[in-house]
MMTF fields as JSON, N, C-alpha, C and O atoms, coordinates in Angstrom:
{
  "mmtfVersion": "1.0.0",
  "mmtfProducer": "UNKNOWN",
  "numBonds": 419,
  "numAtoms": 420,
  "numGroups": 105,
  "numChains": 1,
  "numModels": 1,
  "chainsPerModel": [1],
  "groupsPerChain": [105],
  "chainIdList": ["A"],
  "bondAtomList": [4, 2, 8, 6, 12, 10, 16, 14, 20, 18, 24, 22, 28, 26, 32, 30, 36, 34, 40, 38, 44, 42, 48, 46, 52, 50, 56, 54, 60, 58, 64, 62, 68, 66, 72, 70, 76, 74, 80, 78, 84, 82, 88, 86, 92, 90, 96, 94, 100, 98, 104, 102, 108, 106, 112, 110, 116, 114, 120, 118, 124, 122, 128, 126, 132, 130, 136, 134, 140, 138, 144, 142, 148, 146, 152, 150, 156, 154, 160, 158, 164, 162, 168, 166, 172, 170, 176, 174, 180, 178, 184, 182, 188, 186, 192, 190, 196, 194, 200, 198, 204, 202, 208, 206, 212, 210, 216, 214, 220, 218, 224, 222, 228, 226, 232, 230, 236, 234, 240, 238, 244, 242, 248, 246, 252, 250, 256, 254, 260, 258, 264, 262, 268, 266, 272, 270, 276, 274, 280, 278, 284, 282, 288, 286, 292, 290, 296, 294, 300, 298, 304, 302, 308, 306, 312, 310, 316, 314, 320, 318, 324, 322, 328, 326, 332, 330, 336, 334, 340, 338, 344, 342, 348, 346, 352, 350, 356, 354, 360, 358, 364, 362, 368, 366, 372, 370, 376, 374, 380, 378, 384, 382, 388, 386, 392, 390, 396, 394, 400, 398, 404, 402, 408, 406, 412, 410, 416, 414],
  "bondOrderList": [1, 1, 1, 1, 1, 1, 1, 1, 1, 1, 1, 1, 1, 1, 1, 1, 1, 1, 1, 1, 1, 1, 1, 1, 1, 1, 1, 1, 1, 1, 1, 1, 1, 1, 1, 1, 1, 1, 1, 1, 1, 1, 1, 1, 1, 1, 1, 1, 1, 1, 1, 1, 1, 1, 1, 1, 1, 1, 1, 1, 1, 1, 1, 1, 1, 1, 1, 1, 1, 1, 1, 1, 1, 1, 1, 1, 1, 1, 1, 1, 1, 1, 1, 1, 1, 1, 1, 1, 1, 1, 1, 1, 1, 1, 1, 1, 1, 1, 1, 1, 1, 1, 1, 1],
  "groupList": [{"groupName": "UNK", "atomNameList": ["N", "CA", "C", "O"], "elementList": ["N", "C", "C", "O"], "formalChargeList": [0, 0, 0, 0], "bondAtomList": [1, 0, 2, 1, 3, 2], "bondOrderList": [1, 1, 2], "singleLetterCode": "X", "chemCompType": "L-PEPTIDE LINKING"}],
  "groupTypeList": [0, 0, 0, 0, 0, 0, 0, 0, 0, 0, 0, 0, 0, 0, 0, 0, 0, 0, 0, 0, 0, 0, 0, 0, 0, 0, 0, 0, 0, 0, 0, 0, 0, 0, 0, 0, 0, 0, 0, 0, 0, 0, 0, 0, 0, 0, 0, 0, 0, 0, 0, 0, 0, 0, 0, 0, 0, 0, 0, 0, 0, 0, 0, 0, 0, 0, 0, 0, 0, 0, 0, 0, 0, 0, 0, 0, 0, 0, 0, 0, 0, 0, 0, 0, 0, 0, 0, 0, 0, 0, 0, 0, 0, 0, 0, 0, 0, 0, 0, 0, 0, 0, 0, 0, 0],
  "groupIdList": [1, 2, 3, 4, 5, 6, 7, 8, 9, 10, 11, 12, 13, 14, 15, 16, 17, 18, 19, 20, 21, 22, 23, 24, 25, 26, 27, 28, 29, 30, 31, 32, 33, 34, 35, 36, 37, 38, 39, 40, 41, 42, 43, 44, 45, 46, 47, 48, 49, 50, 51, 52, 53, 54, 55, 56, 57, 58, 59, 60, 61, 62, 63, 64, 65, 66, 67, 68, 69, 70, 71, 72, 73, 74, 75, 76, 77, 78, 79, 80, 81, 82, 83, 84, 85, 86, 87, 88, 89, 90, 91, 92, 93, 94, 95, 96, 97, 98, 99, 100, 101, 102, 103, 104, 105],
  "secStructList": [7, 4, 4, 4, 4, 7, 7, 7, 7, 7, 7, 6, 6, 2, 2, 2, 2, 2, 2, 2, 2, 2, 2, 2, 2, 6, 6, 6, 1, 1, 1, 7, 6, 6, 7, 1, 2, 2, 2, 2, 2, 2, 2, 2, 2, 2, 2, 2, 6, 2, 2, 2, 2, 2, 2, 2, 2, 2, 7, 7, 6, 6, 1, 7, 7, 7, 2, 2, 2, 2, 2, 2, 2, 2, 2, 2, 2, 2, 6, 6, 6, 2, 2, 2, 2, 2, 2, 2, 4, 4, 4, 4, 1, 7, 2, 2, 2, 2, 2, 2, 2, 2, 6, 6, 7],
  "xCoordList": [-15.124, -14.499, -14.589, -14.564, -14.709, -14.66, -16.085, -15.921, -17.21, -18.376, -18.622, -19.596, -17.443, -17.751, -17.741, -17.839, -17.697, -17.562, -18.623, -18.329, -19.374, -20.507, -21.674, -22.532, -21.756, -22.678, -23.992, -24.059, -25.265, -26.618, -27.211, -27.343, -27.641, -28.485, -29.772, -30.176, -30.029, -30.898, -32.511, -32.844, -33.184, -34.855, -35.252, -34.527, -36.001, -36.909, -37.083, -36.272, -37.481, -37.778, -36.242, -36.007, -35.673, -34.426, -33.635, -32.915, -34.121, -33.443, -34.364, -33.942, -35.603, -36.403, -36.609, -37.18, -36.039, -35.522, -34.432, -34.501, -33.548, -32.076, -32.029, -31.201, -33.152, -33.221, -34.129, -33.971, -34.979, -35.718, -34.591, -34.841, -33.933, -32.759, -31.811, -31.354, -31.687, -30.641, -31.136, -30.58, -32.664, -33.322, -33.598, -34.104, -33.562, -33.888, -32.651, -32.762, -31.599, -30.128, -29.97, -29.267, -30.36, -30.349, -31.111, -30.916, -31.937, -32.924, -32.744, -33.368, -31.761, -31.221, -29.98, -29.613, -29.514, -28.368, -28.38, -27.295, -29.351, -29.366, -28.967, -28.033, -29.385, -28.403, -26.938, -26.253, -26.184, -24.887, -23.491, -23.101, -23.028, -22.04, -20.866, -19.887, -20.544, -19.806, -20.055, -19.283, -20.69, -21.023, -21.319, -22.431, -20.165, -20.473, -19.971, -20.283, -19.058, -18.642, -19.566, -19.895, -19.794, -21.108, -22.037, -22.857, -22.104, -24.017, -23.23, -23.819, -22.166, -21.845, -21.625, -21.52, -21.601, -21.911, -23.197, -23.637, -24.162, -25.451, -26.068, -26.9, -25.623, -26.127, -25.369, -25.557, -24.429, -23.993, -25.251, -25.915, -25.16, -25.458, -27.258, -27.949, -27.805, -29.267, -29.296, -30.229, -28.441, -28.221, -28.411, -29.282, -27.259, -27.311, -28.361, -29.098, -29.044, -30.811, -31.655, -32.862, -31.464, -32.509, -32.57, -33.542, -31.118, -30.595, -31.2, -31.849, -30.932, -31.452, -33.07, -33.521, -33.794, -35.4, -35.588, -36.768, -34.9, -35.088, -34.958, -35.735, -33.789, -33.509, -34.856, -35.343, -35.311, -36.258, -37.6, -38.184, -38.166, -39.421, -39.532, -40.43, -38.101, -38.263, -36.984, -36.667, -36.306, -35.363, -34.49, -34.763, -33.373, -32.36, -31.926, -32.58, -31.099, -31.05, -30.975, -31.402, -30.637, -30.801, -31.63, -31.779, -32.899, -33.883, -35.367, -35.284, -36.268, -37.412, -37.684, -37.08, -38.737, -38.59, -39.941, -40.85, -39.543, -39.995, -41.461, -41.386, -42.809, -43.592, -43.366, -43.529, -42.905, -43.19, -42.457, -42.84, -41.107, -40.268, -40.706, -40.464, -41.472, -41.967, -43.028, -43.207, -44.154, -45.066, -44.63, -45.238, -43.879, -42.471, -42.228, -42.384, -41.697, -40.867, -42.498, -42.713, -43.318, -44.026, -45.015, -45.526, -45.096, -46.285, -44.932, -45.224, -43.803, -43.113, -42.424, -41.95, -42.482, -42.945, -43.712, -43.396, -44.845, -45.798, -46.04, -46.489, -45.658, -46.13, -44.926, -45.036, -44.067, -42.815, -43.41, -42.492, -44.0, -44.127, -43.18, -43.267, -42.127, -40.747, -41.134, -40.244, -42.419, -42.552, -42.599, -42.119, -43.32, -43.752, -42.672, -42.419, -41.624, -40.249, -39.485, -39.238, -39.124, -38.301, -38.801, -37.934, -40.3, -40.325, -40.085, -39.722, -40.326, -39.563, -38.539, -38.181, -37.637, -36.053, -35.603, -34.474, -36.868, -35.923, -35.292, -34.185, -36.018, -34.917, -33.504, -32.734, -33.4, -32.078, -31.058, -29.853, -31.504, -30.882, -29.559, -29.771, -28.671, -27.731, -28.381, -29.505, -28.151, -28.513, -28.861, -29.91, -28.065, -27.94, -28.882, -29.354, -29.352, -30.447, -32.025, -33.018, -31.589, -33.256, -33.507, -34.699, -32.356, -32.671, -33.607, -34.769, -32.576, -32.848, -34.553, -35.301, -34.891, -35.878, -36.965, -37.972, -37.002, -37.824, -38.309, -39.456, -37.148, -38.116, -38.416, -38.736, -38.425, -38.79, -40.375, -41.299, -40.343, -41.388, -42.269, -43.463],
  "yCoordList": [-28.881, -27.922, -28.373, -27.559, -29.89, -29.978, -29.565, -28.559, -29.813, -29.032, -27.634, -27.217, -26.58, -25.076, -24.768, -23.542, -25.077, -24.421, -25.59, -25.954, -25.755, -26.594, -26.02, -25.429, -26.139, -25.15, -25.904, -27.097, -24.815, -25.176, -25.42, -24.595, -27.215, -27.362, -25.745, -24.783, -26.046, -24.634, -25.472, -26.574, -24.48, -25.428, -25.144, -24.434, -25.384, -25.632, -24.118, -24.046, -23.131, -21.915, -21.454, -20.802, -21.65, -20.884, -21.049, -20.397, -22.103, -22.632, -21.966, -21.127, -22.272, -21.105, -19.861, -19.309, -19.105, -17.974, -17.587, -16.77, -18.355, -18.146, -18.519, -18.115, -19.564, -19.808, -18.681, -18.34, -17.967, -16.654, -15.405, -14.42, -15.459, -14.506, -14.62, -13.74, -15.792, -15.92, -15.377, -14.424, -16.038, -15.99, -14.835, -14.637, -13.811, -12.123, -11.604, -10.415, -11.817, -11.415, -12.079, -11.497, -12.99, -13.813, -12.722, -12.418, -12.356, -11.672, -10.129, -9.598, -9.292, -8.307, -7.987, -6.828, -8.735, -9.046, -9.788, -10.328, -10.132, -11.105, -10.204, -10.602, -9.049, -8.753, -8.395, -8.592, -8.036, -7.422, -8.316, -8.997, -8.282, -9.382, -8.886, -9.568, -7.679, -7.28, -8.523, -8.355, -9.136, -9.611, -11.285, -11.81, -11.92, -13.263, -14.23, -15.421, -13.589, -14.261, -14.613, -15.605, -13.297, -13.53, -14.173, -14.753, -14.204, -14.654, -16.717, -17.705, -16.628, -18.089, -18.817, -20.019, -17.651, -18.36, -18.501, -19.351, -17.351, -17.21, -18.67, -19.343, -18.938, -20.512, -21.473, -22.612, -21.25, -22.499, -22.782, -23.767, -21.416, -21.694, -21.989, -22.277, -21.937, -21.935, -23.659, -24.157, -24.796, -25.705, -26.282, -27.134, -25.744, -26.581, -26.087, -26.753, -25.388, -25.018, -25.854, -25.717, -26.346, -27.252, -28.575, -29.326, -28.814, -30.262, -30.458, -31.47, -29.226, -29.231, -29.659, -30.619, -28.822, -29.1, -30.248, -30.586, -31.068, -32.423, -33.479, -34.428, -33.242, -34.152, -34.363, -35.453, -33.029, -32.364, -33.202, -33.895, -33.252, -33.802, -35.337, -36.117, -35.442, -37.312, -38.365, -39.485, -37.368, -38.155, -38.567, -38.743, -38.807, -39.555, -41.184, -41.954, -41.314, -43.117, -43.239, -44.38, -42.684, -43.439, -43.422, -44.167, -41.846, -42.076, -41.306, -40.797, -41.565, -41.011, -39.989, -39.372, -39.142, -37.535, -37.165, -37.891, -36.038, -35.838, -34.923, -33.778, -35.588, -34.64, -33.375, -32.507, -33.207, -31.68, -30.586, -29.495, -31.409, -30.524, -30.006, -28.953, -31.363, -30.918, -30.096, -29.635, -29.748, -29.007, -27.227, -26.35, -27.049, -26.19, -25.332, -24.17, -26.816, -25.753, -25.726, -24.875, -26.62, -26.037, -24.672, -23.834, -24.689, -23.519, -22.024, -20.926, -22.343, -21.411, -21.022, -19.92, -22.252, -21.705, -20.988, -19.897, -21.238, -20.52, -19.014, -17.897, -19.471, -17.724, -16.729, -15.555, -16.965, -16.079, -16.506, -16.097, -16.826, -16.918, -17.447, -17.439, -17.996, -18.595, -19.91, -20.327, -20.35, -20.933, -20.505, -21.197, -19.106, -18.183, -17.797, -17.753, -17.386, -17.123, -17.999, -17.622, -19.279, -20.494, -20.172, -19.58, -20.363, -21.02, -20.119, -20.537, -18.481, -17.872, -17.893, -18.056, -17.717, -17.856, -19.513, -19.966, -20.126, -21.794, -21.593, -22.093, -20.773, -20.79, -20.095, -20.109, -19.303, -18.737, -19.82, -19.567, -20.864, -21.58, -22.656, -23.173, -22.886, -24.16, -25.36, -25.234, -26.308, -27.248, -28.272, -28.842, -28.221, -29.003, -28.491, -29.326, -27.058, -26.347, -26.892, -27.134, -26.955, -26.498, -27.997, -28.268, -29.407, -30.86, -30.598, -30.872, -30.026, -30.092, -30.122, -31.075, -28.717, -27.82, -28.617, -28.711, -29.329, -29.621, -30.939, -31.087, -31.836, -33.169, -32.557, -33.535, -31.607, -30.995, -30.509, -30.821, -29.717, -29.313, -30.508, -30.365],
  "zCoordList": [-3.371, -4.25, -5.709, -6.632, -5.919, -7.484, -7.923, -8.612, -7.866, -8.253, -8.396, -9.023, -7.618, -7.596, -9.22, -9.263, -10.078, -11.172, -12.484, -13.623, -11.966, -12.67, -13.356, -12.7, -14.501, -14.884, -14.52, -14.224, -14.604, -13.847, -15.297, -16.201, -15.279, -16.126, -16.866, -16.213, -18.222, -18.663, -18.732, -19.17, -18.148, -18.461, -19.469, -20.166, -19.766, -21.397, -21.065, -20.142, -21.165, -20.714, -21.02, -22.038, -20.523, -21.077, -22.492, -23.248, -22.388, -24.237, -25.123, -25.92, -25.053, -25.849, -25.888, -26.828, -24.578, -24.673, -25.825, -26.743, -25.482, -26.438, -27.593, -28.41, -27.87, -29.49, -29.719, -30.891, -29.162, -29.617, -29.69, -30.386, -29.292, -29.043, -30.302, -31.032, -30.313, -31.942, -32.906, -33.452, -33.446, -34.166, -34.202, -35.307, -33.561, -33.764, -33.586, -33.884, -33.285, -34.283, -35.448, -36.274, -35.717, -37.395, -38.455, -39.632, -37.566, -38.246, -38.501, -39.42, -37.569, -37.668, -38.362, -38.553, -38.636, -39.502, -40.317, -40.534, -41.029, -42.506, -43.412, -44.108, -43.655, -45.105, -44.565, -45.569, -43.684, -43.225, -43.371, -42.422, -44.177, -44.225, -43.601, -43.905, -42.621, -41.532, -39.787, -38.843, -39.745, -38.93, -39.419, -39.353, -39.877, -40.131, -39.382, -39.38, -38.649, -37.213, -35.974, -35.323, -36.01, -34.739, -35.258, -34.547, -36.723, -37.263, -37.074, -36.636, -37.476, -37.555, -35.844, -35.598, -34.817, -33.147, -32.89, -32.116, -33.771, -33.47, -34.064, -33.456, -35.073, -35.561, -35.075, -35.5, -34.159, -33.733, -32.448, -32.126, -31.967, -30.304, -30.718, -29.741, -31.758, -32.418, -32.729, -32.099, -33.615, -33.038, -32.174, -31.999, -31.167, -29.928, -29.615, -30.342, -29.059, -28.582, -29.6, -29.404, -30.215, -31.154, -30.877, -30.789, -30.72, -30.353, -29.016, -28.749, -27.936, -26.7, -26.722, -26.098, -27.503, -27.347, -28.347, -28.255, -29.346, -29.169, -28.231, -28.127, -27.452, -26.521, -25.46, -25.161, -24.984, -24.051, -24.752, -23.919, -26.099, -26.989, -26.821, -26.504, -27.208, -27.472, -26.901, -27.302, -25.613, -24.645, -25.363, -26.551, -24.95, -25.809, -25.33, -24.627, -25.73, -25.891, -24.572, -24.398, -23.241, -21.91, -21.202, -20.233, -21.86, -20.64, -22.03, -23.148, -21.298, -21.705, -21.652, -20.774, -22.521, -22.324, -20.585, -20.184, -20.12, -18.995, -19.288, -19.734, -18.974, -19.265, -19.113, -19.97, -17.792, -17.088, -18.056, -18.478, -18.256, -19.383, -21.217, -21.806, -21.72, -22.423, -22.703, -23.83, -21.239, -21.187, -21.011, -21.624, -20.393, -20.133, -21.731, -22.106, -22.479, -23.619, -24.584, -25.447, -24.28, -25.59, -25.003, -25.746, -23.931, -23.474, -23.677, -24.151, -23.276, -23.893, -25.363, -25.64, -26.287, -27.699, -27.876, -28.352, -27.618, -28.103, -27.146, -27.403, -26.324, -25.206, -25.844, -25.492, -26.518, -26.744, -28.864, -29.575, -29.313, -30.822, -31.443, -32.67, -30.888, -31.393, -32.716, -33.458, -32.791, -33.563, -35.049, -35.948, -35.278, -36.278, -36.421, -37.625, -35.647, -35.471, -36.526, -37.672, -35.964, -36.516, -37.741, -38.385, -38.635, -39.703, -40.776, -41.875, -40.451, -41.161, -41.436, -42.602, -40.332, -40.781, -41.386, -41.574, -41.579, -41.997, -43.393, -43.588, -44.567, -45.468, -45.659, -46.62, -44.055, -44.134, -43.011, -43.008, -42.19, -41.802, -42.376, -43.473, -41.913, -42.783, -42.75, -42.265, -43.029, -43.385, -41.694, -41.394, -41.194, -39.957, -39.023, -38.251, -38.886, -38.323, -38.645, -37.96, -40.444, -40.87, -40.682, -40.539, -40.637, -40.398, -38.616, -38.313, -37.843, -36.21, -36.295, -36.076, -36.697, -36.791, -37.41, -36.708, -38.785, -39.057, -38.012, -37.59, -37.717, -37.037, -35.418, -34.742, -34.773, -34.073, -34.097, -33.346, -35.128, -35.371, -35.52, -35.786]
}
């Protein structure tokens, strides 16, 4: 019973889904300043998806990154354009994004 409520790890495929997903509400609402609430979850949760596909690129301090995963998120960068995506919106990003984003890239 303690595991029933565990969330299911997201694959590289899904994080680049959802950072494509932000990034085209970022993009639908850049001039609207009625919507700065949602635009300020939309860059949170754009973050954490950045942070995510670093971890996924170059592993973090306990383990090494997993080929299979990185073959994953980059064939799905590019099959979804999320890259052409990102670099437009980098001068409308905060600061902590356009850091993620650039050593990513």
């Amino acid at each position: 019973m303690k595991g029933l409520f565990k969330t299911k790890p997201r694959t590289p495929v899904d994080i680049v889904r959802q950072t494509r997903e932000c990034l085209v509400h970022l993009d639908l609402h850049s001039g609207s300043r009625s919507g700065d609430a949602k635009r300020d979850e939309k860059m949170t949760e754009l973050s954490k998806n950045i942070r995510d596909m670093k971890s996924i690129l170059y592993g973090n301090g306990e383990s090494e990154p997993v080929t299979e995963a990185c073959v994953q998120l980059t064939q799905e960068f590019f099959r979804e354009n999320t890259l052409r995506l990102l670099i437009i919106h980098l001068p409308k990003l905060n600061l902590e994004v356009c850091n993620l984003t650039c050593f990513c890239l």
